[in-house]
C-alpha positions as CSV (number, residue, x, y, z in Angstrom):
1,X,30.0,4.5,5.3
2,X,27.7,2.8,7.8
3,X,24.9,0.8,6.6
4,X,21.2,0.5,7.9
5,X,18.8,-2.3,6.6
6,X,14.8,-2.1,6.8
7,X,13.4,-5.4,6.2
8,X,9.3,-5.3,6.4
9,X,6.3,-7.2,5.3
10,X,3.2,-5.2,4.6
11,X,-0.1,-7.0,3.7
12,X,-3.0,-3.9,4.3
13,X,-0.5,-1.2,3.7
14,X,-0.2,0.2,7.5
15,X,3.1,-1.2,8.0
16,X,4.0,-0.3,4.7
17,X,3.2,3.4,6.0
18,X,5.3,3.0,8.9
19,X,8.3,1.7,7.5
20,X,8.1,4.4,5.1
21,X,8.2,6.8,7.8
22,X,11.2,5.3,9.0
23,X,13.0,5.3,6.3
24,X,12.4,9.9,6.3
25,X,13.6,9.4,9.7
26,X,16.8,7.0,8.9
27,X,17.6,9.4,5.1
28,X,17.7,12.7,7.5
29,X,20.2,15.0,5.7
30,X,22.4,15.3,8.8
31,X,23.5,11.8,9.0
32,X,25.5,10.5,6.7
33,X,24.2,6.4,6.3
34,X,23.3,4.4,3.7
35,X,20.0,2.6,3.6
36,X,19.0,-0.2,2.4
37,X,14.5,-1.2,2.3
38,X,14.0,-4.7,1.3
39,X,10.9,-6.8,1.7
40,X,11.0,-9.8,4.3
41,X,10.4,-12.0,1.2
42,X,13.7,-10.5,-0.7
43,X,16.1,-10.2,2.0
44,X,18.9,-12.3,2.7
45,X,21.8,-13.4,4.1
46,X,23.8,-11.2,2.3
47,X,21.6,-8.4,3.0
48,X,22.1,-9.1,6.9
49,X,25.7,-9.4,6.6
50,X,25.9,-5.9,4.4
51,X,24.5,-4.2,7.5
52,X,25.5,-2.7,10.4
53,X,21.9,-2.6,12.1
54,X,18.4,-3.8,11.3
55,X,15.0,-2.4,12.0
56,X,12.6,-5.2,11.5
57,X,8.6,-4.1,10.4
58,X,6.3,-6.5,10.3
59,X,2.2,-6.6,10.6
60,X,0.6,-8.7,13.7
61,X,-0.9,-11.8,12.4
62,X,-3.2,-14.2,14.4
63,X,-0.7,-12.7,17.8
64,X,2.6,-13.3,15.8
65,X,5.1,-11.9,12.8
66,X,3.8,-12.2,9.5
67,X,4.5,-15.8,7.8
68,X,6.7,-13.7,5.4
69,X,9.3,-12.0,8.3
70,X,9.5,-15.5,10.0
71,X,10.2,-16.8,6.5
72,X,13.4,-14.1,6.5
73,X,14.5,-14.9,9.9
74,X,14.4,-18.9,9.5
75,X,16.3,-18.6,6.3
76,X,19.0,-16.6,7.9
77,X,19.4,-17.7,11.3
78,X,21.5,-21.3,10.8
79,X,23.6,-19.3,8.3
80,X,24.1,-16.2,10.0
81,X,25.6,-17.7,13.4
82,X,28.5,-16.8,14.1
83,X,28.8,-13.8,11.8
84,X,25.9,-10.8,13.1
85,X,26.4,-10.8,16.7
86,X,25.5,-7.8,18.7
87,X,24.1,-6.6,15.4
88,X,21.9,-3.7,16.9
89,X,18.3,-4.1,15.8
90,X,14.8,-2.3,16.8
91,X,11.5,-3.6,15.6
92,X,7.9,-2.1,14.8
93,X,4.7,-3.6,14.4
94,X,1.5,-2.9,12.7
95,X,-1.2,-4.5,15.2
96,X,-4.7,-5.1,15.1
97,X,-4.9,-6.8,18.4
98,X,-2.0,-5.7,21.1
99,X,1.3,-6.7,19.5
100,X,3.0,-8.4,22.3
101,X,3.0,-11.7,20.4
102,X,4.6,-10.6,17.4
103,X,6.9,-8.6,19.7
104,X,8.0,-11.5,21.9
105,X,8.3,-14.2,19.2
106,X,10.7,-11.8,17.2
107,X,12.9,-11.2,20.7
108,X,12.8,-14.8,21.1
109,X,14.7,-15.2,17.6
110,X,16.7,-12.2,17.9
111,X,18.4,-13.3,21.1
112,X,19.6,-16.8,19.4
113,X,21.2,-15.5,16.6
114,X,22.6,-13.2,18.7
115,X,21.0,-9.7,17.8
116,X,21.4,-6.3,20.1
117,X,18.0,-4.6,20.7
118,X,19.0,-1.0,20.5
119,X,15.3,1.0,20.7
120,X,12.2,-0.4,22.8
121,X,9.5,-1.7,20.0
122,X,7.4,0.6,18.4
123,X,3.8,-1.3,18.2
124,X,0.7,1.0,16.4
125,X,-2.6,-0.3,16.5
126,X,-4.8,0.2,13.5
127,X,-4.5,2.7,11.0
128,X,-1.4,5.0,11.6
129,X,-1.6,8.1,12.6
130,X,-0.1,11.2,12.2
131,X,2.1,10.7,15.8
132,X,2.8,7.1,15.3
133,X,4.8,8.2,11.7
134,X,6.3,10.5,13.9
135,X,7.5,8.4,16.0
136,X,8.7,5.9,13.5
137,X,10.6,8.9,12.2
138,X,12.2,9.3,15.2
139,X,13.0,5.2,15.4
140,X,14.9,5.5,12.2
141,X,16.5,9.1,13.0
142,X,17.8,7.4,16.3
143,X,18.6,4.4,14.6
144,X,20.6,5.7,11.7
145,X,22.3,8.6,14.1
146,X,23.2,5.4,16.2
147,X,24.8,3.5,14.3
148,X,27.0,6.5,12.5
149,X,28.2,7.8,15.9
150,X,29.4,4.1,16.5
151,X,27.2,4.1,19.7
152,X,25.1,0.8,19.5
């Protein structure tokens, strides 16, 4: 079986909401995955080498990731080179401003360890709505389907 991990950091709750809405998408009864939710402050190394692709979540703070998702991504990157390359990954974010920052400083990273994005970023500003959970549903539907079929 093929394994999907969802590391997030949630401070207000939005991106809380959002990674549970990918998570529906990624547990859809016709694909056949496991799934694995961890906070960026609990994940590990082991957690990224268990996994066959990554969605990262993370809120937008002061134009960046949260403190705690770079926290995650320093602690892994030195000891992860080497072993997670092309690891497919997509990314959504939980702005109050526009996103691009926390967007672009998480590429940055991905691309040195190095990561595969799979999925443009998903960026919702303010409190989700209905149609952004939709389409972080469809992120981890695509996402999870994906990596089953062996296509990323």
């Amino acid at each position: 079986m093929k394994h999907l991990l969802i590391v997030f950091h949630s401070q207000t709750g939005h991106t809380r909401s959002l990674m549970e809405a990918v998570v529906r998408g990624a547990a859809h009864p016709d694909v056949d995955i496991e799934v694995r939710v961890i906070t960026s402050l609990e994940a590990g190394l082991d957690d990224l080498l268990w996994a066959d692709g990554v969605i990262l979540g993370t809120p937008e703070n002061f134009g960046y990731m949260s403190g705690a998702m770079k926290n995650f991504l320093d602690r892994t990157y030195y000891p992860a080179q080497g072993k997670v390359e092309g690891l497919p990954f997509a990314l959504f974010v939980s702005a109050g401003n526009d996103g691009r920052g926390a967007v672009s400083s998480i590429r940055r990273i991905a691309r040195g360890y190095p990561l595969k994005e799979v999925q443009e970023p998903l960026i919702v500003r303010g409190e989700p709505q209905p149609a952004d959970l939709a389409l972080c549903e469809e992120m981890g539907l695509s996402m999870a389907a994906g990596i089953e079929a062996g296509i990323f």
